[in-house]
KOLMAR-600917 format. One record per atom (N, C-alpha, C): residue number from 1; residue in three letters; atom name; x, y, z. Coordinates in pm, whole numbers, plus 50000, padded with zeros to 5 digits. Atoms other than C-alpha are relative to their C-alpha. Layout:
BEGIN
<pt><pos>NUM</pos><code>ALA</code><site>CA</site><x>X</x><y>Y</y><z>Z</z></pt>
...
END
This chain:
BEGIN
<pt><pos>1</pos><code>UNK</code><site>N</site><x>50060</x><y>50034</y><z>50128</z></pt>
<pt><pos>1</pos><code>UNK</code><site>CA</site><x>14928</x><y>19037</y><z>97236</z></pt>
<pt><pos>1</pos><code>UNK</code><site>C</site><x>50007</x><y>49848</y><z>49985</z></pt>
<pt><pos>2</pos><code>UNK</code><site>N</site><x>50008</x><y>50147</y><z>49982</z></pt>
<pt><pos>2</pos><code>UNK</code><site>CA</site><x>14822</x><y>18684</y><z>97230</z></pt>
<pt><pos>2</pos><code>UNK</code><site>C</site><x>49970</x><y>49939</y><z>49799</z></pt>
<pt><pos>3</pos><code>UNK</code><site>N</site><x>50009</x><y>50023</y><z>50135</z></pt>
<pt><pos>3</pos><code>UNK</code><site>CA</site><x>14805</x><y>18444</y><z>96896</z></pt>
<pt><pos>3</pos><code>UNK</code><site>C</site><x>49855</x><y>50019</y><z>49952</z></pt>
<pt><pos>4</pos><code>UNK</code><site>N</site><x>50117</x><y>50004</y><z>50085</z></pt>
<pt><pos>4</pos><code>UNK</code><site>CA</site><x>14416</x><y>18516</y><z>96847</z></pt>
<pt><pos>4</pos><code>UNK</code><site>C</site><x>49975</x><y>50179</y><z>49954</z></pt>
<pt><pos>5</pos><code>UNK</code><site>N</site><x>50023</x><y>49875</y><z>50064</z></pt>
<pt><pos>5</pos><code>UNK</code><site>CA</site><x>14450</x><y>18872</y><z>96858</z></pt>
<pt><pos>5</pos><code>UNK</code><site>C</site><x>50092</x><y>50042</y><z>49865</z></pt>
<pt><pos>6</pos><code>UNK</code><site>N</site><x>49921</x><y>50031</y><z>50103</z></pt>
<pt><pos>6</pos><code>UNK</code><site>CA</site><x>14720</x><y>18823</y><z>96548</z></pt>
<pt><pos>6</pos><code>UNK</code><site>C</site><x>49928</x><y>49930</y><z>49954</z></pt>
<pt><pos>7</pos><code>UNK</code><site>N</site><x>50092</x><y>50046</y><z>50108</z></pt>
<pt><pos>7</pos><code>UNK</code><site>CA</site><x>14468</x><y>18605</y><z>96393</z></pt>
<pt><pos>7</pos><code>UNK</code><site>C</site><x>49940</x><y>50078</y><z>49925</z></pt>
<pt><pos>8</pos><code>UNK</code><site>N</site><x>50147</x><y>49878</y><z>50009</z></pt>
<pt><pos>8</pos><code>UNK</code><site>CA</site><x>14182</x><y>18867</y><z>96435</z></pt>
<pt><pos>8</pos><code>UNK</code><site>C</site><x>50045</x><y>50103</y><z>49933</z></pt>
<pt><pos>9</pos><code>UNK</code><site>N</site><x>49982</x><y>49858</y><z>50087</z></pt>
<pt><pos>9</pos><code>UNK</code><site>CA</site><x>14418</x><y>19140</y><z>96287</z></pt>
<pt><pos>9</pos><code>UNK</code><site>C</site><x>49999</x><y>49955</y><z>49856</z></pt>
<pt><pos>10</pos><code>UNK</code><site>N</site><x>49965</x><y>50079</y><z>50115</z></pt>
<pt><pos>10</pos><code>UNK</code><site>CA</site><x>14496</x><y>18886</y><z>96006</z></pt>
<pt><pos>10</pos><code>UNK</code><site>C</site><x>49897</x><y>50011</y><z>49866</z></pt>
<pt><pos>11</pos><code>UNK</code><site>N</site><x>50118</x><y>50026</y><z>50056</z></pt>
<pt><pos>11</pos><code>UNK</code><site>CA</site><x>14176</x><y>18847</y><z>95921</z></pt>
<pt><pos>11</pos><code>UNK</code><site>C</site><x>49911</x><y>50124</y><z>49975</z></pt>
<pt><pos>12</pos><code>UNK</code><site>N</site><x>50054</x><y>49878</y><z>50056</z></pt>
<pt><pos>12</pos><code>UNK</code><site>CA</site><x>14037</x><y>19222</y><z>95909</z></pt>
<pt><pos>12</pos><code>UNK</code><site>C</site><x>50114</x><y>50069</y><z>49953</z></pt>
<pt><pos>13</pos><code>UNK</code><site>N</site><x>49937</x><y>49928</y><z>50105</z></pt>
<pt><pos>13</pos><code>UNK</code><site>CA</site><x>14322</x><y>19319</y><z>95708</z></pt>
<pt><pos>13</pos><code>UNK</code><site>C</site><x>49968</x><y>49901</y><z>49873</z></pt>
<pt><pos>14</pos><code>UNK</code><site>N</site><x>50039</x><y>50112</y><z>50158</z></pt>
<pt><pos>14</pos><code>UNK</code><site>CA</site><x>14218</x><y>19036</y><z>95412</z></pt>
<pt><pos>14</pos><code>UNK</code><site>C</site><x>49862</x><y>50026</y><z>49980</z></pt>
<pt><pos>15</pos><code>UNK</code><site>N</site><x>50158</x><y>49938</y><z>50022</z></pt>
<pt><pos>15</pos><code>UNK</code><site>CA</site><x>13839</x><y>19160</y><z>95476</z></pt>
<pt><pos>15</pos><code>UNK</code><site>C</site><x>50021</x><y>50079</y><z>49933</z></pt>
<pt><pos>16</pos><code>UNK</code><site>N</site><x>50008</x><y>49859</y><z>50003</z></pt>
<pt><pos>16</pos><code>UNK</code><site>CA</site><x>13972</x><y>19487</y><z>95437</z></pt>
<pt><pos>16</pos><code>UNK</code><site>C</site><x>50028</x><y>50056</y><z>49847</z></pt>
<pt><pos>17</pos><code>UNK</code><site>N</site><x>49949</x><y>50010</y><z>50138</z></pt>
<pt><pos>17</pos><code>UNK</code><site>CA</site><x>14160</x><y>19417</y><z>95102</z></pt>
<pt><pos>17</pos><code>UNK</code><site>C</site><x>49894</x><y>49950</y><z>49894</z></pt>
<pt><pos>18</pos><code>UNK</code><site>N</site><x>50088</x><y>50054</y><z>50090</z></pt>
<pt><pos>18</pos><code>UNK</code><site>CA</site><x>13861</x><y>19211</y><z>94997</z></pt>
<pt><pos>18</pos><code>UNK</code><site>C</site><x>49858</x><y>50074</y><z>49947</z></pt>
<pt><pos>19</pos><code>UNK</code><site>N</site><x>50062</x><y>49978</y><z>50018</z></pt>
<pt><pos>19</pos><code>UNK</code><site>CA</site><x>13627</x><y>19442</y><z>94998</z></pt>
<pt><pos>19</pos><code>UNK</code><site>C</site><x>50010</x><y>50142</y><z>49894</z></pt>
<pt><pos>20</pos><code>UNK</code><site>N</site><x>49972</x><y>49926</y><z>50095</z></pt>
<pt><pos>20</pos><code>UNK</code><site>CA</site><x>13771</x><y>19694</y><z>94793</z></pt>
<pt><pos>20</pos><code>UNK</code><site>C</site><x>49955</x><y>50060</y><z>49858</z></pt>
<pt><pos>21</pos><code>UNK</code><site>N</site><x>50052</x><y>49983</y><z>50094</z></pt>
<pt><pos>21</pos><code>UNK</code><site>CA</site><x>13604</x><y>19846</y><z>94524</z></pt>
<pt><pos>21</pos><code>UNK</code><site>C</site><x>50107</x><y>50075</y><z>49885</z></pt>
<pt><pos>22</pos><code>UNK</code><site>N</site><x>49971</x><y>49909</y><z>50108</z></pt>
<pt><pos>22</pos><code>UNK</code><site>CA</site><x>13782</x><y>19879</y><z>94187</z></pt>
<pt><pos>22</pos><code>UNK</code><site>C</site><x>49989</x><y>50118</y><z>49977</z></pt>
<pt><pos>23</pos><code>UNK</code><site>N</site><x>49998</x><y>49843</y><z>50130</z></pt>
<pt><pos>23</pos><code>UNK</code><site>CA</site><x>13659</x><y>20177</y><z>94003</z></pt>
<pt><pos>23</pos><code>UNK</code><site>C</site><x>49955</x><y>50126</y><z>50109</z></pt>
<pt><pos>24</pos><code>UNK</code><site>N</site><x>50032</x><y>49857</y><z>49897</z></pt>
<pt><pos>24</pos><code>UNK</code><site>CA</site><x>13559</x><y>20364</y><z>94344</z></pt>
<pt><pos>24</pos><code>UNK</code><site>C</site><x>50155</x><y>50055</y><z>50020</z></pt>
<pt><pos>25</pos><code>UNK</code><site>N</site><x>49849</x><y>49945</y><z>49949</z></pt>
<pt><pos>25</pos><code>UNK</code><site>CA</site><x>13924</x><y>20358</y><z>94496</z></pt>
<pt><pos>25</pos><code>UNK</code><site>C</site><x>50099</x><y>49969</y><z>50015</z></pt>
<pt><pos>26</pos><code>UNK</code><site>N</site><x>49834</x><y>50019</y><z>50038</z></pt>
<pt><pos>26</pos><code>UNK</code><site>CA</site><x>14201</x><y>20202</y><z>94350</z></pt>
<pt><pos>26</pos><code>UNK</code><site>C</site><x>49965</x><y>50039</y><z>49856</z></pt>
<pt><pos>27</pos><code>UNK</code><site>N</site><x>50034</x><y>50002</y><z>50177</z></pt>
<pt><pos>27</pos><code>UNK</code><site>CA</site><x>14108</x><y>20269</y><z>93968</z></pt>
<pt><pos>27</pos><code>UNK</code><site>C</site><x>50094</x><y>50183</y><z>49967</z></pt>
<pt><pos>28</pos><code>UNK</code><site>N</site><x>49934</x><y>49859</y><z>50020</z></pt>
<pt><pos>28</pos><code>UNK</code><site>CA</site><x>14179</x><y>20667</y><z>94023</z></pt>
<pt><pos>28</pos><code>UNK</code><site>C</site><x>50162</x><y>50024</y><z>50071</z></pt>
<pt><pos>29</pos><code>UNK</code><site>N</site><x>49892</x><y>49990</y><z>49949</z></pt>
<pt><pos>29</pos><code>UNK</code><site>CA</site><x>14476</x><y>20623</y><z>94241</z></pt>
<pt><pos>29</pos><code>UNK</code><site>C</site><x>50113</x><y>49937</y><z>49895</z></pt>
<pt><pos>30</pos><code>UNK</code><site>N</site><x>49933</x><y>50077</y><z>50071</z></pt>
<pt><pos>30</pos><code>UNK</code><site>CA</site><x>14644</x><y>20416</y><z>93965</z></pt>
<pt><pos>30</pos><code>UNK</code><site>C</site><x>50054</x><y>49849</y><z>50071</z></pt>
<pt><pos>31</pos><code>UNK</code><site>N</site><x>49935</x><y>50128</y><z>49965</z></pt>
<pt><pos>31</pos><code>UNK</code><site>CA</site><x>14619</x><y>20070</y><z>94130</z></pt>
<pt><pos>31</pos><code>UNK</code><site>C</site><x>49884</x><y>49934</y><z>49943</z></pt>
<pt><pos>32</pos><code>UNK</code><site>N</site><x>50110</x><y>50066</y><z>50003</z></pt>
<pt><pos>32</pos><code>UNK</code><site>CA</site><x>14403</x><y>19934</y><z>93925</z></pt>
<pt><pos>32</pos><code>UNK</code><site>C</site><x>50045</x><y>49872</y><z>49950</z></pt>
<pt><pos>33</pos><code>UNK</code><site>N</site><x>49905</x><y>50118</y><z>50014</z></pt>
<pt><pos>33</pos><code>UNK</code><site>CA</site><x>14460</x><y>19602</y><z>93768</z></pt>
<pt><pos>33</pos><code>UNK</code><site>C</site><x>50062</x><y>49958</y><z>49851</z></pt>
<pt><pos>34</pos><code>UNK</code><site>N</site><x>49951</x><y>49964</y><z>50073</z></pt>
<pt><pos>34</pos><code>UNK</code><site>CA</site><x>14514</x><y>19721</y><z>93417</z></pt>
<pt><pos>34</pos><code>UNK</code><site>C</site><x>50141</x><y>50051</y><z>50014</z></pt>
<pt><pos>35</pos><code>UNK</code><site>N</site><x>49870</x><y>49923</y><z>49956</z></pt>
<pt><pos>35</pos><code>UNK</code><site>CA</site><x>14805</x><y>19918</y><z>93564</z></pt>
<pt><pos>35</pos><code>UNK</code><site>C</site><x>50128</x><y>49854</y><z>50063</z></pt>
<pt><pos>36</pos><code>UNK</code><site>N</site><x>49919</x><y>50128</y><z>49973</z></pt>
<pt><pos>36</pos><code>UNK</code><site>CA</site><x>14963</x><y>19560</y><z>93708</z></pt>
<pt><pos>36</pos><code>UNK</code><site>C</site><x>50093</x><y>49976</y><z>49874</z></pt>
<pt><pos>37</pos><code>UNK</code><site>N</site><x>49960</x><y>50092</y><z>50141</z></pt>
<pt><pos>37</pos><code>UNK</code><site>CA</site><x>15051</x><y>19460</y><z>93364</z></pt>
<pt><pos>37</pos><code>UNK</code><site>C</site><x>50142</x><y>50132</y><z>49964</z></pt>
<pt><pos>38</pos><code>UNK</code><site>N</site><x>49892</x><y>49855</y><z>50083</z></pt>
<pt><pos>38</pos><code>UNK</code><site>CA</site><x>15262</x><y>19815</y><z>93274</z></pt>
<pt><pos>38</pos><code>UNK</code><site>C</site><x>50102</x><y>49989</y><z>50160</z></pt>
<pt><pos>39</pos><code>UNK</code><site>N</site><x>49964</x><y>49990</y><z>49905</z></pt>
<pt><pos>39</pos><code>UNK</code><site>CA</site><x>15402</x><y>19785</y><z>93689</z></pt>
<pt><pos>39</pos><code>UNK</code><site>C</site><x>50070</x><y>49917</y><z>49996</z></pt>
<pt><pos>40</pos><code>UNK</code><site>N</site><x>49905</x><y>50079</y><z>49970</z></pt>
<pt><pos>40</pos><code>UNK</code><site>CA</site><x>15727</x><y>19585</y><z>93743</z></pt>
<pt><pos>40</pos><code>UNK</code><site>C</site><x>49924</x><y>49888</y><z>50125</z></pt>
<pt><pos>41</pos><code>UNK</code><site>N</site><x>50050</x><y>50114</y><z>49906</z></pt>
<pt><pos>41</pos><code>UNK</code><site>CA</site><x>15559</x><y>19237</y><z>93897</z></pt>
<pt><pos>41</pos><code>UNK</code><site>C</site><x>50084</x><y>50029</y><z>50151</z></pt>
<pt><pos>42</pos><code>UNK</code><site>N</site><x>49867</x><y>50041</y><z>49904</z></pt>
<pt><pos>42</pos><code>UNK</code><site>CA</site><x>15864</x><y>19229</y><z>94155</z></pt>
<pt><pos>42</pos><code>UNK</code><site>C</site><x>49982</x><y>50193</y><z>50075</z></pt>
<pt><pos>43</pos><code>UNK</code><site>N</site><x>50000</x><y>49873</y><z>49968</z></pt>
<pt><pos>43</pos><code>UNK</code><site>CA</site><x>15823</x><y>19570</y><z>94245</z></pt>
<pt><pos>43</pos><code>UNK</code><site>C</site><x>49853</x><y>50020</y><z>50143</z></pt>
<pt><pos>44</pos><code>UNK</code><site>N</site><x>50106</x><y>50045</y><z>49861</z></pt>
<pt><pos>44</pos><code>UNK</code><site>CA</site><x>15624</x><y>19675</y><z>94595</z></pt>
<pt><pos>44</pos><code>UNK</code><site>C</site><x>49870</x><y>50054</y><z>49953</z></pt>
<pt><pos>45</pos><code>UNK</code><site>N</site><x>50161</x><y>49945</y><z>50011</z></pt>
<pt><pos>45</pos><code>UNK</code><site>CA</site><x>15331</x><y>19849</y><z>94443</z></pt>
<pt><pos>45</pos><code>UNK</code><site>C</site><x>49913</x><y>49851</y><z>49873</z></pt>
<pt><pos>46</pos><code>UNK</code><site>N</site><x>50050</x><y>50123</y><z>50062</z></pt>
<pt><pos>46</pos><code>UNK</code><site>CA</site><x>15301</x><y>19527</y><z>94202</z></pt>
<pt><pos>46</pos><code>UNK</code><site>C</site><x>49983</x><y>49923</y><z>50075</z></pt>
<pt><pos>47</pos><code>UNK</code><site>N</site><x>50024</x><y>50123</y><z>49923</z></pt>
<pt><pos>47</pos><code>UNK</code><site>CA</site><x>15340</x><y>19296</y><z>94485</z></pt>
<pt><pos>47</pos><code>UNK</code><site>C</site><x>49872</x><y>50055</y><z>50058</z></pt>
<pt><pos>48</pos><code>UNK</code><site>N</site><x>50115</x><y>49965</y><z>49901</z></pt>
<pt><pos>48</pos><code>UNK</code><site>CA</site><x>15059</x><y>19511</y><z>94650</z></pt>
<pt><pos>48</pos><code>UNK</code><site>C</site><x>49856</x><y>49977</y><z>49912</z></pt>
<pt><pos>49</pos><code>UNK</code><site>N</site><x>50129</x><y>49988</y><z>50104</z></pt>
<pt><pos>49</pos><code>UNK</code><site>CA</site><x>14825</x><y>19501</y><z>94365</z></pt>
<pt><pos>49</pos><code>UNK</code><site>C</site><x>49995</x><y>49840</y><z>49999</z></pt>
<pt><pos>50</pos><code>UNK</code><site>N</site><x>50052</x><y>50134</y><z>50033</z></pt>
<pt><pos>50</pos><code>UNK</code><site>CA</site><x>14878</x><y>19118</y><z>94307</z></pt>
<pt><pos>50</pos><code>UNK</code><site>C</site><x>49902</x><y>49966</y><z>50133</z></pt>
<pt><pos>51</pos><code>UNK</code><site>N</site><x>50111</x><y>50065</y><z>49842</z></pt>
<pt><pos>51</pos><code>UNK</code><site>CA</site><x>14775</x><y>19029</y><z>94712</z></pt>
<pt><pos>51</pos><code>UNK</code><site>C</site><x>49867</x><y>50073</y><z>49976</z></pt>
<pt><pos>52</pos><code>UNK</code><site>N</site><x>50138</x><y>49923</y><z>49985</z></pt>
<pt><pos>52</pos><code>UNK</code><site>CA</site><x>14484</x><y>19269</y><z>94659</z></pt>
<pt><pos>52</pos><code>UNK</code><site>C</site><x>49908</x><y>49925</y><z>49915</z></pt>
<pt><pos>53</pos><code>UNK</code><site>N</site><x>50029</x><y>50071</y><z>50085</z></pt>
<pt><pos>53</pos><code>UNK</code><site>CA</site><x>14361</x><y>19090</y><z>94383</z></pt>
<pt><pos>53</pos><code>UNK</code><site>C</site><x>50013</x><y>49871</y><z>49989</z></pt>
<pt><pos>54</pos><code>UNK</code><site>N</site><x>50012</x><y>50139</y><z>49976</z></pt>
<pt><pos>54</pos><code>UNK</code><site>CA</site><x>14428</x><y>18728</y><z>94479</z></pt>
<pt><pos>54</pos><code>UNK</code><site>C</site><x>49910</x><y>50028</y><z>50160</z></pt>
<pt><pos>55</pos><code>UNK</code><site>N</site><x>50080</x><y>49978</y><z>49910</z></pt>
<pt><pos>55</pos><code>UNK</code><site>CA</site><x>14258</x><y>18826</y><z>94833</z></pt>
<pt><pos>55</pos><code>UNK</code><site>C</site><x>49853</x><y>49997</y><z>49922</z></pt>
<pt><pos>56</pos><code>UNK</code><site>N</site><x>50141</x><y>49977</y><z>50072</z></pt>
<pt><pos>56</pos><code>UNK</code><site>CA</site><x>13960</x><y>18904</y><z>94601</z></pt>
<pt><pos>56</pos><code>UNK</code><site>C</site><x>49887</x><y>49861</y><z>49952</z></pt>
END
């Protein structure tokens, strides 16, 4: 595993986050970004919601 194929994964996991559609399929799962605010910031499903949403 060389450093471009660690780029290349880098980079289709931040696509992958970026393309994400709200109200299709995080909205029903409860990650939406209303739900951030009631979710302990510091907490891993808050830290997951913020990157998803600064990726954006």
């Amino acid at each position: 595993m060389g450093l471009w194929t660690l780029l290349e994964g880098c980079l289709l996991i931040a696509n992958a986050l970026a393309i994400l559609d709200e109200d299709r399929f995080l909205a029903p799962k409860g990650w939406s970004f209303q739900e951030y605010s009631g979710v302990k910031r510091n907490s891993l499903k808050g830290q997951i919601i913020g990157l998803i949403y600064a990726t954006q």
